[in-house]
C-alpha positions in Angstrom: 163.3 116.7 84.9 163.1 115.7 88.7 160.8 112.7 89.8 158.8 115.7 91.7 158.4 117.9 89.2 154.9 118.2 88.0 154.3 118.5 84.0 153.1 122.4 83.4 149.2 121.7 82.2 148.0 124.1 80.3 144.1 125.4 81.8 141.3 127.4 80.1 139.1 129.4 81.6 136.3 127.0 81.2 138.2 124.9 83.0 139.5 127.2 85.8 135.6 127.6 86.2 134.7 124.4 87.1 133.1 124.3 91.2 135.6 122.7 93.3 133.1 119.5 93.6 134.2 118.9 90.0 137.8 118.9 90.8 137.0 116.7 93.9 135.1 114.1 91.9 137.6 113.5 89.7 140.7 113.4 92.0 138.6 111.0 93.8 138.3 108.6 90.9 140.7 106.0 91.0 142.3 104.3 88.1 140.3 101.5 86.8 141.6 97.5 86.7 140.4 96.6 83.1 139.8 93.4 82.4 138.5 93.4 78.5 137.0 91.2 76.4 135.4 89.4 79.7 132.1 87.8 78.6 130.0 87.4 81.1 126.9 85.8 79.1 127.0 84.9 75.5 123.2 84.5 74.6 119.9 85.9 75.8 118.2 83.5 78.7 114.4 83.4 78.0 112.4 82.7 80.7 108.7 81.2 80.5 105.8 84.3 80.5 103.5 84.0 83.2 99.9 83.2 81.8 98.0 84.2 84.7 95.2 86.5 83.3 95.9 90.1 84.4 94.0 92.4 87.1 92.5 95.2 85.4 94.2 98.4 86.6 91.9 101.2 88.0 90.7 103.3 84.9 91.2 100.6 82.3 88.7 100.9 79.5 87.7 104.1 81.2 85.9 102.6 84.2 87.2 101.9 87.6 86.1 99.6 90.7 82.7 100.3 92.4 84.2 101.3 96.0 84.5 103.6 98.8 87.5 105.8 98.7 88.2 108.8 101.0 88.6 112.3 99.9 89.8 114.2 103.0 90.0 114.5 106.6 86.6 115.6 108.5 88.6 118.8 109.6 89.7 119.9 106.2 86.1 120.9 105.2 84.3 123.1 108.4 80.5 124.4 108.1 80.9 127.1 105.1 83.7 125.7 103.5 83.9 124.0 99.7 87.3 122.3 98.4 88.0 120.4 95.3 89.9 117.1 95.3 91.4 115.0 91.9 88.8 111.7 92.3 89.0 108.4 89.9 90.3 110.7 86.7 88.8 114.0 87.1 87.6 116.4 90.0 84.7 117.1 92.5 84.7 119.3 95.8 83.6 118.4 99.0 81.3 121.3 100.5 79.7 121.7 104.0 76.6 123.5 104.2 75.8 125.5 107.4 73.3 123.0 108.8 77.1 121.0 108.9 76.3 118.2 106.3 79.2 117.5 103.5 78.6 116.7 100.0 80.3 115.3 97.7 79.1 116.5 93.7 81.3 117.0 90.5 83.2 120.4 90.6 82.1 122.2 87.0 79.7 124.2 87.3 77.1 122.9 83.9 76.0 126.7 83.1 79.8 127.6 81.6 82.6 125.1 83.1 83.7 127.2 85.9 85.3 125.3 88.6 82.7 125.5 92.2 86.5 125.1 94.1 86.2 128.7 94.1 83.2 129.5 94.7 81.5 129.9 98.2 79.1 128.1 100.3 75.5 129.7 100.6 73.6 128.7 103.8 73.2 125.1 102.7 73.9 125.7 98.6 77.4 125.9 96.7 77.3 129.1 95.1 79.6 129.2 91.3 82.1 132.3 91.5 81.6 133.2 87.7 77.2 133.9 87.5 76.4 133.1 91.0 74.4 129.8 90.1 73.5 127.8 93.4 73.2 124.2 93.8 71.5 122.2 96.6 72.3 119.3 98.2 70.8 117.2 95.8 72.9 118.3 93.0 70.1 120.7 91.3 70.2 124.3 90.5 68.3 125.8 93.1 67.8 129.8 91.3 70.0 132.2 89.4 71.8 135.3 90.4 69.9 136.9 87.5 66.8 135.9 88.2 66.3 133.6 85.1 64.9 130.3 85.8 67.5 127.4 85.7 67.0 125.0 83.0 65.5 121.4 84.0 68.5 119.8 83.8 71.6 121.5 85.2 72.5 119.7 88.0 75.7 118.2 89.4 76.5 115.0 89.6 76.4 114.2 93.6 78.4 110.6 94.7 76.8 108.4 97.9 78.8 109.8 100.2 79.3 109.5 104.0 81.3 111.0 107.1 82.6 108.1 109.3 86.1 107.3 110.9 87.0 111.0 110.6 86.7 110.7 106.8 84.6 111.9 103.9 83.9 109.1 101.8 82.6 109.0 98.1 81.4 105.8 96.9 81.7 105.3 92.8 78.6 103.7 92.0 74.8 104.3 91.9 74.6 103.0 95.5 77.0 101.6 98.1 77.8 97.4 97.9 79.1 97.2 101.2 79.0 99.7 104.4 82.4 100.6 105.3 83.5 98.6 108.4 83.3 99.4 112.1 85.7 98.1 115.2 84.0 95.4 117.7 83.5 98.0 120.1 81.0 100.9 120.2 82.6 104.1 118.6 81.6 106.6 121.5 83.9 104.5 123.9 86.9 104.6 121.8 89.9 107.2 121.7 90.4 107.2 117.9 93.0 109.1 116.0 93.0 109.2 112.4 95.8 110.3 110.2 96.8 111.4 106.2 100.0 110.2 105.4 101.7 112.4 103.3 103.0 110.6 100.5 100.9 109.1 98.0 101.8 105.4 96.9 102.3 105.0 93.1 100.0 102.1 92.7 96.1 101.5 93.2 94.6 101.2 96.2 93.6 96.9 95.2 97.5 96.3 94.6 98.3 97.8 98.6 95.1 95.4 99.3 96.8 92.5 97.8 99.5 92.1 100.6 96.8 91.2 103.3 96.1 87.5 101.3 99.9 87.8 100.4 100.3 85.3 102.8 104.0 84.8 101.4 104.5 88.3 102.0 103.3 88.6 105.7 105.9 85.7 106.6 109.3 87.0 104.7 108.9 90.6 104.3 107.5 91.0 107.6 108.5 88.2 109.5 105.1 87.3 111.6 105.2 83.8 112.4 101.7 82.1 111.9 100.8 79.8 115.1 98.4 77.9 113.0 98.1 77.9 109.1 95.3 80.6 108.1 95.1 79.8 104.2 92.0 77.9 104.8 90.0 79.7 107.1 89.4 82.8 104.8 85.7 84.1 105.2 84.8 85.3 101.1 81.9 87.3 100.2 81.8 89.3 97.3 82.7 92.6 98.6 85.3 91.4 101.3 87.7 88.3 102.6 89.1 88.0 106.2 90.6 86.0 108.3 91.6 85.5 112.1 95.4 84.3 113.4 97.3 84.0 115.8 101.1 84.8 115.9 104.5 86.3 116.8 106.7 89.4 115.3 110.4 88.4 114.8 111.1 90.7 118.1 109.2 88.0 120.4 106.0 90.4 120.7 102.6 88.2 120.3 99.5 89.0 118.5 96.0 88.0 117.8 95.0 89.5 114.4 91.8 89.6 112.6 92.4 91.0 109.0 90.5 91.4 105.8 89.8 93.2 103.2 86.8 95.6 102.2 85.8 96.5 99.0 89.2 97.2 96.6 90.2 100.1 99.0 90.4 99.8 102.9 92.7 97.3 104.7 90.7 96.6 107.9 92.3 94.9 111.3 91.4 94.3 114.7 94.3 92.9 116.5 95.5 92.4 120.3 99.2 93.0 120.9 100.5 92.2 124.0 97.3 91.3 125.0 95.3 94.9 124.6 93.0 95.4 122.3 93.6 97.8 119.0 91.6 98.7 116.4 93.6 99.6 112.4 92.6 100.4 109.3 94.3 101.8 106.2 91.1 103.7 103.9 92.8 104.3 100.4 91.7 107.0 98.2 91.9 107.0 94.8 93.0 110.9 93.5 94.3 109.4 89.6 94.6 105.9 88.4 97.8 104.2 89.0 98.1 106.9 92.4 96.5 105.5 96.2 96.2 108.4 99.1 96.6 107.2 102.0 94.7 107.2 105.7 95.3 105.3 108.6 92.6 105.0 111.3 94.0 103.7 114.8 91.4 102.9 118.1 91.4 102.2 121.3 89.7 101.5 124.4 90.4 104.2 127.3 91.1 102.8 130.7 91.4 105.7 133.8 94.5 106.5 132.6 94.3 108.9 129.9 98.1 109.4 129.3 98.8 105.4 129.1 96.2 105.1 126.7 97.3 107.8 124.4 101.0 107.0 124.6 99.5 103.2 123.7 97.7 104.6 120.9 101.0 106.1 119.1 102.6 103.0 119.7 100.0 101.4 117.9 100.4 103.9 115.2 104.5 103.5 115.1 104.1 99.5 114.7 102.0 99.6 111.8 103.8 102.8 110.5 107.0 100.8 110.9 105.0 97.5 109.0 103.8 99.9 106.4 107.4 101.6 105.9 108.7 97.9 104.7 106.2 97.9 101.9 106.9 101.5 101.0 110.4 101.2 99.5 108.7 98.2 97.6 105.4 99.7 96.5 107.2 102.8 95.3 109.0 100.8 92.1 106.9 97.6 91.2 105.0 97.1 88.2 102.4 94.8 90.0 101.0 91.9 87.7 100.1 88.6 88.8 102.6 86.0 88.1 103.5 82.1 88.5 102.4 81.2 91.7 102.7 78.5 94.1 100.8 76.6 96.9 101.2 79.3 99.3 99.6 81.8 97.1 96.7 79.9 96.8 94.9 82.6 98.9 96.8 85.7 96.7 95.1 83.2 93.8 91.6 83.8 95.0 92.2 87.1 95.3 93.0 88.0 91.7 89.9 86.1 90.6 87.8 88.2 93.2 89.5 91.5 91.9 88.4 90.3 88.4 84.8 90.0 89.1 84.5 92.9 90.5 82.2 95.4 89.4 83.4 98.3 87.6 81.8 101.7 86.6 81.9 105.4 86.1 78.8 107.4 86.0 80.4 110.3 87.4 82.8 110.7 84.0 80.7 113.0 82.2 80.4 114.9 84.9 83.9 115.4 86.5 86.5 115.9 83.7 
């Protein structure tokens, strides 16, 4: 037999209905260099387990942090409108009566379960799809489609709530510990544009929180230069940390930044780039545990140029889109737990002890599952 000639191979149909890919991939395969028998490690290599005391994750125990998370944009819920929205580990709607207020209550209706999603807004009640049972403002069964009287103690369970930044905001709590932050400027003389990223993150909201006192983090991952050390000059209460510095991105750009944190759920900054002011901040819902949503809120001042400031405003939105983005790939496959630490996380430090000690509750679980 010739050097040329190819040995006759003997097909089946299975195999003469393989896709072409299949034929591809294999051709493609080269033959492999074996080296056997090669060992690479003989014995297991135990490291030392970090003894830090672990953060509580959101949910844990069947509570979760008493904060302000946002449901939805402003615009997703117009005068006559209801919608329902996964919350902490159940579900509530957001309704806007016809005087224009929004409300945030628990979504099942207490009479037989039905879900108020699909029901409709009367005048200035939610109205249940199945019996026609309304409900106020205040959570209480306003009357009957039948005309019986509702018993004393159907109600729905109705979260603080408030419209701000172009958000609807429930708090989980019996009252609000904190007012969600404004910019240094007054509101009406900003051009503000607020945004819903599509992609949820796969962690809590307090583990996205953790890179702003990630000090480490803000030097190697995203390469800002401090022009003076920050780590001591942290302003603590018990429902917020912040702190002012000065620096430079890798690229040369300066910035003036003041950062912090509010709550376990919003990332707030006021910063100067290039000189011009900017306001930024990142609210986090919290649709399941273990599962942030995410918003960003970007302001400016306007100047008589209306086109400059806009197109100053996306860039704005680009940078810390583009600061975000090198957390993403990150956030998207960590287990976060607080490990051995050094003198640089000293700050990090504080905040896992602050995270600790924070209040936790669910009043709303009855209610919403």
């Amino acid at each position: 037999m010739d050097d040329d000639t190819q040995p006759a191979i003997a097909t089946t149909t299975a195999v003469e209905a393989l896709p072409a890919e299949a034929r591809k991939l294999v051709e493609a395969t080269p033959v492999m260099q074996l080296d056997n028998g090669k060992i690479l490690q003989d014995r297991a290599i135990v490291p030392r387990e970090p003894r830090s005391k672990p953060v509580l994750p959101e949910g844990a125990d069947g509570v979760f942090t008493e904060s302000w998370f946002p449901l939805c944009l402003s615009t997703d819920v117009l005068a006559g409108q209801v919608k329902g929205y996964d919350f902490l580990d159940g579900r509530v709607i957001v309704w806007r009566g016809e005087d224009g207020i929004a409300h945030v209550t628990s979504a099942f209706c207490p009479h037989m379960g039905a879900s108020l999603e699909v029901g409709d807004v009367v005048d200035n009640t939610v109205r249940c799809g199945f019996h026609h049972w309304q409900y106020g403002g205040d959570g209480r069964c306003a009357r009957t489609a039948i005309g019986d009287e509702p018993p004393v103690n159907a109600g729905l369970f109705v979260f603080p709530s408030q419209e701000k930044w172009g958000l609807i905001w429930a708090f989980n709590g019996l009252e609000p510990r904190y007012t969600i932050p404004d910019f240094p400027h007054p509101t009406e003389q900003l051009l503000v544009k607020t945004i819903e990223l599509p992609e949820p993150m796969p962690v809590d909201p307090w583990v996205q929180c953790a890179n702003t006192p990630d000090i480490q983090h803000i030097q190697t991952l995203h390469r800002i230069q401090f022009s003076e050390d920050p780590m001591d000059l942290v302003n603590w209460t018990d429902f917020s940390m912040r702190y002012q510095f000065d620096g430079f991105f890798d690229s040369g750009t300066s910035g003036q930044w003041d950062v912090g944190i509010f709550g376990t759920s919003l990332y707030y900054q006021s910063a100067h780039l290039e000189g011009r002011w900017f306001g930024f901040m990142v609210p986090m819902g919290l649709p399941r545990p273990g599962r942030t949503k995410n918003f960003f809120v970007l302001a400016v001042q306007p100047s008589e140029d209306r086109a400059a400031d806009e197109k100053f405003l996306d860039l704005c939105a680009l940078t810390e889109m583009g600061i975000v983005g090198e957390d993403t790939h990150i956030m998207t496959t960590m287990r976060f737990r607080p490990g051995m630490m050094t003198k640089s996380d000293r700050v990090l430090g504080k905040f896992f002890t602050y995270m600790r000690k924070y209040p936790r509750s669910h009043l709303s679980a009855p209610f919403i599952k």
